[in-house]
Backbone bond lengths (Angstrom), bond angles and torsions (degrees), N, CA, C in turn:
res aa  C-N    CA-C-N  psi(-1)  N-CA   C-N-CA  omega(-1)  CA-C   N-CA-C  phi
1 X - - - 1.457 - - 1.523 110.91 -
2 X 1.576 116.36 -35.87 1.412 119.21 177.02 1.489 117.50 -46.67
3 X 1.672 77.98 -52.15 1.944 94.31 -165.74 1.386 101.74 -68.32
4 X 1.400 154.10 -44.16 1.240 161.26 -177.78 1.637 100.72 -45.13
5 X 1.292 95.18 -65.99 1.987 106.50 175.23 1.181 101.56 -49.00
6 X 1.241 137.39 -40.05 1.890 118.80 -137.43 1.955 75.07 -106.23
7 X 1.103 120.05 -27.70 1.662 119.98 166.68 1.259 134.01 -49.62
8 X 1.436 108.11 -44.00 1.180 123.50 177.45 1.791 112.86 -108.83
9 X 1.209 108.46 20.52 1.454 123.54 159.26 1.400 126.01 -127.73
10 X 1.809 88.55 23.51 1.695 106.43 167.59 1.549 118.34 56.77
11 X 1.738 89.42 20.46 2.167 84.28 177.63 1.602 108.51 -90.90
12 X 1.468 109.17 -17.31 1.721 110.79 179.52 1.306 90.58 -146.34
13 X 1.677 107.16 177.50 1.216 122.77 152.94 1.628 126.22 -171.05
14 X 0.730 123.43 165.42 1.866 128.83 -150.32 1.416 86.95 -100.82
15 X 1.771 98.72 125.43 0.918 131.51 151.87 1.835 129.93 -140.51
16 X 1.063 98.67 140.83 1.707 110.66 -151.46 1.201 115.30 26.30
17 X 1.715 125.34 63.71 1.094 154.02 137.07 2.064 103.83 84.32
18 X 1.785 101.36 35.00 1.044 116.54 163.04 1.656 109.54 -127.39
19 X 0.959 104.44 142.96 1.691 115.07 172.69 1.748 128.04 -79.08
20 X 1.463 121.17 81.60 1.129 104.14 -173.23 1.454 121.76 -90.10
21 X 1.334 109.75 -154.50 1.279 105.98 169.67 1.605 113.42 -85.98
22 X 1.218 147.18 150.51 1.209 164.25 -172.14 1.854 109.40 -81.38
23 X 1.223 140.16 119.89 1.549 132.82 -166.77 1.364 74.96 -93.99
24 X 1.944 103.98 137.42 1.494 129.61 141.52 1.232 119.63 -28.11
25 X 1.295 138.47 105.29 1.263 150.60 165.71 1.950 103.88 -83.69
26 X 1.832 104.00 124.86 0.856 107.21 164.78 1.889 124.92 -60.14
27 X 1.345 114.80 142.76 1.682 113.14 -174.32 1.838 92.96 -74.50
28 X 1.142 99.41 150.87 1.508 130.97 -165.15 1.824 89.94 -73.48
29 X 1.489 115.12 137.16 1.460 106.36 -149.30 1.257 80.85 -91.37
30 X 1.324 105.93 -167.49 1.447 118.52 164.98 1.564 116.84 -159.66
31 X 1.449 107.51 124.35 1.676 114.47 -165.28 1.638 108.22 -47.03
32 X 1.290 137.28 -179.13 1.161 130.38 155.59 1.514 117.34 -106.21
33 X 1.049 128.59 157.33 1.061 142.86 -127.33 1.864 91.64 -72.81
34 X 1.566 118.90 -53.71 1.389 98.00 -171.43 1.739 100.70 -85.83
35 X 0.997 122.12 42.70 1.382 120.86 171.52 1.888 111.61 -51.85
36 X 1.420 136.47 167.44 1.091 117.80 150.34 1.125 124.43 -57.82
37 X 1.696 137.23 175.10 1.566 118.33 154.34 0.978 121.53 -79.21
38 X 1.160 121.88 -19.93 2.011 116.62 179.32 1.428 94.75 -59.47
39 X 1.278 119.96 -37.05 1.786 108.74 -170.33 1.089 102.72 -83.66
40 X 1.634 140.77 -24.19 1.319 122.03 -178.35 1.385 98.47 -63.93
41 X 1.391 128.12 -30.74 1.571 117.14 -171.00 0.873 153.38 -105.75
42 X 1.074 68.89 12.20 2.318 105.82 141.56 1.107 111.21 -23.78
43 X 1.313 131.30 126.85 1.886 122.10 162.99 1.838 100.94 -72.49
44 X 0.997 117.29 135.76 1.452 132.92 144.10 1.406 106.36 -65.74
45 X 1.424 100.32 124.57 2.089 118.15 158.63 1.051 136.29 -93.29
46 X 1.652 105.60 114.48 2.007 89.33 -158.20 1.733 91.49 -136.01
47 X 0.966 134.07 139.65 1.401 125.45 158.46 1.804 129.80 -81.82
48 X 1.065 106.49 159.98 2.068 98.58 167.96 1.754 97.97 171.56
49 X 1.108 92.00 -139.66 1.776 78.63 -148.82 1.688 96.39 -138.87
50 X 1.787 97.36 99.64 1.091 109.04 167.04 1.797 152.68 -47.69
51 X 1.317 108.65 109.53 1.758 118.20 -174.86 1.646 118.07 -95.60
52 X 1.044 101.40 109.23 1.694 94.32 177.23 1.036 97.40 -93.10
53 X 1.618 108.49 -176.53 1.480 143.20 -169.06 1.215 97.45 -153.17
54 X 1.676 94.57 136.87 1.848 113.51 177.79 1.132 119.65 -46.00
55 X 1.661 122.54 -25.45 1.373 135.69 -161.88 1.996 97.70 -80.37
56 X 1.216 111.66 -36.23 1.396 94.60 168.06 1.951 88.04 133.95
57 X 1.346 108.17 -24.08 1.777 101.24 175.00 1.047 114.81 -88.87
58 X 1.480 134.88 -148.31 1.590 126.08 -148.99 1.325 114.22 -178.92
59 X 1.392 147.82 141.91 1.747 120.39 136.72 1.321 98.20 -129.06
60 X 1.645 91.04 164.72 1.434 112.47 169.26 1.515 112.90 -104.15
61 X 1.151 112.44 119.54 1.652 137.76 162.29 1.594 106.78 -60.26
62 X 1.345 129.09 86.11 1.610 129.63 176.32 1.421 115.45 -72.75
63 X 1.087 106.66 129.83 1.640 124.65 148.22 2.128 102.58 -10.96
64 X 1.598 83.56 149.46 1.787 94.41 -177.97 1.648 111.99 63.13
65 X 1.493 98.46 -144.86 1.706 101.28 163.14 1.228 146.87 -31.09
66 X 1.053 140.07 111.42 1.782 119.94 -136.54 1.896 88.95 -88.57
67 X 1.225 83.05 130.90 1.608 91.64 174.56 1.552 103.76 -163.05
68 X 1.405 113.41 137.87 1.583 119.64 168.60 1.319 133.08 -130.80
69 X 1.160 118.64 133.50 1.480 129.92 -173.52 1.593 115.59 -92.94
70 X 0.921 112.35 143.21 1.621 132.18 -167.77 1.406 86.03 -71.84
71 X 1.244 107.20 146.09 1.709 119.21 169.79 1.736 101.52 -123.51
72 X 0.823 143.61 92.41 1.672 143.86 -173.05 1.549 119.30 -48.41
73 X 0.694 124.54 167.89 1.908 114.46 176.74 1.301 113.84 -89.52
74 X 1.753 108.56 127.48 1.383 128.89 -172.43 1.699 102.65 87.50
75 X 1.388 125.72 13.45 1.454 110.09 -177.83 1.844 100.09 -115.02
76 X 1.432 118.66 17.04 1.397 130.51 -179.76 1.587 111.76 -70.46
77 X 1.150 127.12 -25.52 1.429 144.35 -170.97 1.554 119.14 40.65
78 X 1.850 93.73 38.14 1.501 97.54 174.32 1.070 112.36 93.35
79 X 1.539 128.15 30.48 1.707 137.63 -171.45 1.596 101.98 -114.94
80 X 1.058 134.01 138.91 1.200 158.41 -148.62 1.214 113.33 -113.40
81 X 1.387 129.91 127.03 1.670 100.74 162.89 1.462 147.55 -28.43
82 X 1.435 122.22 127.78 1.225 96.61 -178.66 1.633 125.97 84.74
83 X 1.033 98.79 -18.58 1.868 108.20 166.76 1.553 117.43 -87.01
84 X 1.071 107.88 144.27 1.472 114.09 -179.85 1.713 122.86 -102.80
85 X 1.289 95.01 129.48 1.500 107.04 -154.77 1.838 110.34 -129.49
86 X 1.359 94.19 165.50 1.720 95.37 163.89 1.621 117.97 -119.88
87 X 1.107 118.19 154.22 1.401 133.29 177.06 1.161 143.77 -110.93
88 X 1.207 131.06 147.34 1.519 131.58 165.88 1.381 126.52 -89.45
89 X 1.410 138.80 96.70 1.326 131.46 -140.88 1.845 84.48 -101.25
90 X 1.123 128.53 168.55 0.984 127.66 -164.62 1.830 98.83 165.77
91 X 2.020 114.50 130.49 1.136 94.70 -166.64 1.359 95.04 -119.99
92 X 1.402 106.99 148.73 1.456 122.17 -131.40 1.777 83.15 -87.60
93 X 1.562 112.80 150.66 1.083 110.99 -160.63 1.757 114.35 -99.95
94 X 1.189 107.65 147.23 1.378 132.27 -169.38 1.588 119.26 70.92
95 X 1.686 98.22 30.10 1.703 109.97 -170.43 1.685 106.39 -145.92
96 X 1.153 128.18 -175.46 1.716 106.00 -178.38 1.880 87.16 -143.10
97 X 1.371 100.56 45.31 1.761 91.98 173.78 1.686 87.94 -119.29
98 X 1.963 106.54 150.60 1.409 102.81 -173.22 1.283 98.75 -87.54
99 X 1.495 132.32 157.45 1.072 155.36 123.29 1.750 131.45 -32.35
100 X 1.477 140.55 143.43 0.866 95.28 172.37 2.112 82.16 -146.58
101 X 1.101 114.10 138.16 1.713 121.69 164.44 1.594 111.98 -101.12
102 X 1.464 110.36 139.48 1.475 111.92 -164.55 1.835 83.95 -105.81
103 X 1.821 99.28 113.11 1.420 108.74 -179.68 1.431 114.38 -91.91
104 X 1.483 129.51 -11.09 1.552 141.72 167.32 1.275 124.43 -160.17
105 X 1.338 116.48 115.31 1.613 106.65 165.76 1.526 113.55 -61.85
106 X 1.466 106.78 137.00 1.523 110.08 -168.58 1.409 82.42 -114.64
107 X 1.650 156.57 12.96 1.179 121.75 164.82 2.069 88.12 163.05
108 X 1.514 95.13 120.47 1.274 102.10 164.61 1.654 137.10 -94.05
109 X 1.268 93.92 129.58 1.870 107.60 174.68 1.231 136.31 -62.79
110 X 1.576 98.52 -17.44 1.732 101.87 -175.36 1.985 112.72 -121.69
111 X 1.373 98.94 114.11 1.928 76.77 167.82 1.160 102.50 -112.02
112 X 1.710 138.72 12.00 1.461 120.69 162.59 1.834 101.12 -139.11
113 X 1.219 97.15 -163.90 1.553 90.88 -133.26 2.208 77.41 -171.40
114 X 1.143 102.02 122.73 1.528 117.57 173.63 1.670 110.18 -111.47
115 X 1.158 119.80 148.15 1.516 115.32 -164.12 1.509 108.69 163.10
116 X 1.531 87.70 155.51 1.939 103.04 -166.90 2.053 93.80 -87.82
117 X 1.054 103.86 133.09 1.802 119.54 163.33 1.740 108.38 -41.99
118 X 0.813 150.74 122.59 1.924 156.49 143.16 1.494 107.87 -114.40
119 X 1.807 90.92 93.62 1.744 100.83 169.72 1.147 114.71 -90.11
120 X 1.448 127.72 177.57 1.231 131.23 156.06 1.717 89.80 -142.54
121 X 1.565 103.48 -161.80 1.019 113.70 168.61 1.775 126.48 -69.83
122 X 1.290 113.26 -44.58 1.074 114.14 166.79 1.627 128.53 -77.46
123 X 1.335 119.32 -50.26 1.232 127.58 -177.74 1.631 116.88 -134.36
124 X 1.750 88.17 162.45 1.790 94.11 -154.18 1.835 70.51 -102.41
125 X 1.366 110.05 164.28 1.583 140.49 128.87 1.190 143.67 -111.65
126 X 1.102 116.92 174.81 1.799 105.14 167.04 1.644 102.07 -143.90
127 X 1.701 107.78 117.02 1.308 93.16 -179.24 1.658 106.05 -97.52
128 X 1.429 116.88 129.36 1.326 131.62 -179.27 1.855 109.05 -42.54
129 X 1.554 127.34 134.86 1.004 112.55 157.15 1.882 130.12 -75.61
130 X 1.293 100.17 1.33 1.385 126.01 171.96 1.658 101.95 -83.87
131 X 1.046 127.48 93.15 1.499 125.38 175.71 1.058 109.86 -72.82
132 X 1.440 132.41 -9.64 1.556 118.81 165.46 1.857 111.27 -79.74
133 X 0.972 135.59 -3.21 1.027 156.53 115.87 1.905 133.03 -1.42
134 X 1.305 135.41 102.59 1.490 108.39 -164.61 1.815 86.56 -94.73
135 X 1.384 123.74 173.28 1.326 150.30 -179.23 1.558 102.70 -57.70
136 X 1.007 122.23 127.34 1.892 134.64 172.97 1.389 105.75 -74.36
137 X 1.196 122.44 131.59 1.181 131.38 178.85 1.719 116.47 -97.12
138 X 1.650 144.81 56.03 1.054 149.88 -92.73 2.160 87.44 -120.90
139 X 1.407 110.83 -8.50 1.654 90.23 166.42 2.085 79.75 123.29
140 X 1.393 89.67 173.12 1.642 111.74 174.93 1.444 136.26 -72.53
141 X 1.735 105.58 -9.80 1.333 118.28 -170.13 1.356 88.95 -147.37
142 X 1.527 93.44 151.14 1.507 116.55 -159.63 1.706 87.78 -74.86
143 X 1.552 103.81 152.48 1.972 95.55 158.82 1.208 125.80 -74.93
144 X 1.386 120.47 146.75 1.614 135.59 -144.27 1.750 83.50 -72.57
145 X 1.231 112.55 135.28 1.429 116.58 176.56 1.838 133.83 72.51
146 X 1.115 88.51 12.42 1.750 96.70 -175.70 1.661 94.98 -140.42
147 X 1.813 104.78 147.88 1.715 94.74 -175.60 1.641 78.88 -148.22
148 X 0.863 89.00 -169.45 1.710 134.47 -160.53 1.938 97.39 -33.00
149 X 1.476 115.28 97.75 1.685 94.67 171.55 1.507 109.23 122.24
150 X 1.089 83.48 -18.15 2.032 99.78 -153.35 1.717 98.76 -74.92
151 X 0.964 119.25 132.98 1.407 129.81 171.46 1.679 126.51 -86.65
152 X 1.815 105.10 116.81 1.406 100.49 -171.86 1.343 94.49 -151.14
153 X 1.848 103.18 -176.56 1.221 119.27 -167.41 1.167 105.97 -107.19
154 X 1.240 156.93 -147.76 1.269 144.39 -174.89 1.887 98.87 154.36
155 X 1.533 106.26 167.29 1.505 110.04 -151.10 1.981 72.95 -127.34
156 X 1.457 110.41 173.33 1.091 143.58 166.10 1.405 106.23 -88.90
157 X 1.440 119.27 137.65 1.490 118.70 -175.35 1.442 104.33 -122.15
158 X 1.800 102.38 -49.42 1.093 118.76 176.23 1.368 100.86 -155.64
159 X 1.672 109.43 158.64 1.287 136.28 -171.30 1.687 119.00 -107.10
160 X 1.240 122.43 116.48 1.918 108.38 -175.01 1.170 109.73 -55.64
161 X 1.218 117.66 149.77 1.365 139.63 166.72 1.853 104.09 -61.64
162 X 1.685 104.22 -53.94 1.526 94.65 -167.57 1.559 87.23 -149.44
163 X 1.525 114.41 -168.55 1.587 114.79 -142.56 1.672 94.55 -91.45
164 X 1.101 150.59 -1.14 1.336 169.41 -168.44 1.559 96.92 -101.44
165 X 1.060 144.47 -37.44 1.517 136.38 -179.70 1.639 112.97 -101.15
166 X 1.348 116.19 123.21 0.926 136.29 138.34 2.366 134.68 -12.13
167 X 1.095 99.40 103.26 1.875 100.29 171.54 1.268 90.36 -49.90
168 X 1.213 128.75 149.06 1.661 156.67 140.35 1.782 107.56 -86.58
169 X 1.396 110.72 120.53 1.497 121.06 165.96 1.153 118.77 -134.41
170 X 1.255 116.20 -179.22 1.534 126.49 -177.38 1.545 103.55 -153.12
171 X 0.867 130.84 136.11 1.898 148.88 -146.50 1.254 94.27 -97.52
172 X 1.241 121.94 144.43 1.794 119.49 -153.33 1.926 83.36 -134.64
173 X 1.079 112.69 -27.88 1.479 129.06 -160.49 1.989 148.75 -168.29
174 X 0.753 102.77 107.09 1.666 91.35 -156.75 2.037 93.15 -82.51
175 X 1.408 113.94 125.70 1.538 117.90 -158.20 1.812 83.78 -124.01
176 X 1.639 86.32 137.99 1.680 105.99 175.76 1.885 119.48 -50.78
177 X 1.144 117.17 157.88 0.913 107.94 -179.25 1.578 121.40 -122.58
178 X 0.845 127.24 108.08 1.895 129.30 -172.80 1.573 122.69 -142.32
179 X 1.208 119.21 150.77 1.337 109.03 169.28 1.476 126.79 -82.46
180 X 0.834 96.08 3.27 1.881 98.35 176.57 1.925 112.45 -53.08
181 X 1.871 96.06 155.85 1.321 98.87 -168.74 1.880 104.23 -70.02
182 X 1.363 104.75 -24.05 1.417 84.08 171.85 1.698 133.44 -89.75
183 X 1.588 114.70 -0.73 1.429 102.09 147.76 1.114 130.31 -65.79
184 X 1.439 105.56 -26.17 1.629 114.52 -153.51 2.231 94.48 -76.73
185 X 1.266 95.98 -25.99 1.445 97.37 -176.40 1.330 104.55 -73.03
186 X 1.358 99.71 -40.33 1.949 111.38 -177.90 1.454 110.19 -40.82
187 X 1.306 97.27 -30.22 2.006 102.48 -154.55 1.472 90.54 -74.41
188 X 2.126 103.89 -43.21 1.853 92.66 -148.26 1.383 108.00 -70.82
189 X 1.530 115.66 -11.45 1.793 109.21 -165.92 1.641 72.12 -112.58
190 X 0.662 157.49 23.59 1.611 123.52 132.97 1.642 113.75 -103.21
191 X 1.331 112.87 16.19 1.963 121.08 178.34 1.472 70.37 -97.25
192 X 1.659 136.00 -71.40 1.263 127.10 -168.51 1.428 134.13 -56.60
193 X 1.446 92.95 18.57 1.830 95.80 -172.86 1.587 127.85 61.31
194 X 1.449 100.85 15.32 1.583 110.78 166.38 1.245 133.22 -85.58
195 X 1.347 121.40 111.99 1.688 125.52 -154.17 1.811 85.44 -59.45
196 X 1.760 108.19 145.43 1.396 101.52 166.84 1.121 119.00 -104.77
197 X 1.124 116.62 -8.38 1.463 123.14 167.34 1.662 134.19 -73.88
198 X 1.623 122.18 117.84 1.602 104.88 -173.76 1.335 118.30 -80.91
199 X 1.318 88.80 137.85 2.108 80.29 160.88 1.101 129.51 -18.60
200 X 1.205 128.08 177.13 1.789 147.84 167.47 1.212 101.06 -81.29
201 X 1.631 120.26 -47.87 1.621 118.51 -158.81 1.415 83.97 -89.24
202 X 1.536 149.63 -54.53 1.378 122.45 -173.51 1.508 114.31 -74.69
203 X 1.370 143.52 8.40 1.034 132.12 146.28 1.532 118.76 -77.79
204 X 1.253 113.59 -4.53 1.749 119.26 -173.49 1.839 108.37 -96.49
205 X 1.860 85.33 -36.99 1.772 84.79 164.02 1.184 129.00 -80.52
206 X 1.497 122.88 -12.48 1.397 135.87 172.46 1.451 96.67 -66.44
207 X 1.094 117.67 -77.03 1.821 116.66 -167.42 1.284 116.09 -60.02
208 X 1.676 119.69 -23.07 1.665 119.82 148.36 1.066 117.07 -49.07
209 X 1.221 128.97 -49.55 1.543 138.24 176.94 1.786 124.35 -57.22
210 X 1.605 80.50 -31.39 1.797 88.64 -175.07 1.705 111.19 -87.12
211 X 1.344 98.25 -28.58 1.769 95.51 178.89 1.639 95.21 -75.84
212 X 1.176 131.34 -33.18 1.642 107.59 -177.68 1.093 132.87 -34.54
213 X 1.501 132.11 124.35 2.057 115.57 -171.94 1.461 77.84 -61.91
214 X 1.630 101.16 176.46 1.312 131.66 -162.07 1.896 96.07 -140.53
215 X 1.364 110.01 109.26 1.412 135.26 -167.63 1.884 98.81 -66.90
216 X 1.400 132.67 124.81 1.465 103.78 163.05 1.542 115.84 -84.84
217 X 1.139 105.08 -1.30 1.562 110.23 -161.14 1.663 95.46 -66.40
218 X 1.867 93.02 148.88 1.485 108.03 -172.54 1.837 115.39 38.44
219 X 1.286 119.80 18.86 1.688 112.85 146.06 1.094 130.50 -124.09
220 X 1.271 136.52 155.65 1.835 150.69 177.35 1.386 100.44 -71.65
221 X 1.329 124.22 124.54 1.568 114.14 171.00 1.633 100.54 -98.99
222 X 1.375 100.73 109.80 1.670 119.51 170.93 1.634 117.91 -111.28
223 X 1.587 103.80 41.75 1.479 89.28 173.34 1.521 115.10 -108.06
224 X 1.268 109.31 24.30 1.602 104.10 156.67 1.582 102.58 -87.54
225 X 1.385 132.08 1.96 1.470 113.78 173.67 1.316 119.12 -95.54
């Protein structure tokens, strides 16, 4: 929960599935007041860490002071939830709220991606159960053993350039489907990019742990609660 916060308050951020530190982003300047106007309308460049919405708009959460700028629909330039990006702040005209266009992804958050199968004859998809999420584009033939509905996980192949192109994946796994509280947990740390599976060596210390007798001295036995 720490690391998520200190992520989305632009103090680190995950890259190839390590957490570094986050580079100081200069604050987005601002002309002075008798500036010309062509120079006030200048975009300011600021980076932070892009949030979409199912509806198709967006903001970016900036570096330092927490503050976020509206990203409009189709001005994402192919940024993903959760990826960290830079911007063009720009204030939207005949109004005094900023604007903001995502001019480069500087580093992506997601390499898998959970979602229901939509075949046709020609081509497979995967629509994300994350609706902030756009549809996986998974190739021309359905995956060998999974059909129409079927719920799986799937890898990143490729990333869009801009909001008109399509993710490219490839299906890593077709995963059960139930309402129980422990899928439902399954889903959120794997929406968060959390492997769900443990190691070998922490499953070896678990069952070390479990053959240990268990002392009552100085504890309450509360496991009928």
């Amino acid at each position: 929960r720490l690391l998520l916060e200190m992520e989305r308050g632009g103090e680190i951020m995950l890259r190839n599935r390590r957490y570094v530190l986050a580079a100081p982003a200069a604050a987005p300047a601002r002309e002075p007041a008798d500036a010309p106007d062509e120079a006030r309308r200048r975009p300011a460049i600021a980076e932070g860490l892009y949030l979409a919405h199912r509806r198709g708009f967006g903001f970016v959460e900036l570096d330092g002071p927490r503050r976020s700028v509206f990203v409009p629909p189709g001005q994402a330039g192919g940024a993903l939830d959760g990826d960290r990006v830079r911007i063009a702040i720009r204030q939207e005209r005949g109004g005094t709220r900023d604007v903001g266009e995502v001019v480069a992804v500087l580093a992506r958050f997601r390499e898998r991606v959970r979602g229901h199968l939509e075949l046709s004859r020609r081509e497979a998809w995967l629509v994300p159960i994350n609706e902030k999420l756009p549809t996986v584009f998974l190739g021309t033939a359905a995956p060998e053993g999974l059909r129409q509905g079927d719920l799986a996980e799937a890898r990143f192949t490729g990333y869009p350039q801009d909001d008109e192109e399509a993710p490219a994946g490839e299906v890593l796994r077709r995963i059960a489907e139930d309402d129980s509280p422990e899928r439902i947990i399954d889903h959120i740390l794997a929406d968060h990019q959390f492997e769900p599976e443990f190691s070998p060596q922490a499953l070896e210390e678990a069952a070390r742990a479990a053959r240990r007798p268990i002392s009552a001295r100085g504890r309450e036995d509360l496991r009928e609660l």
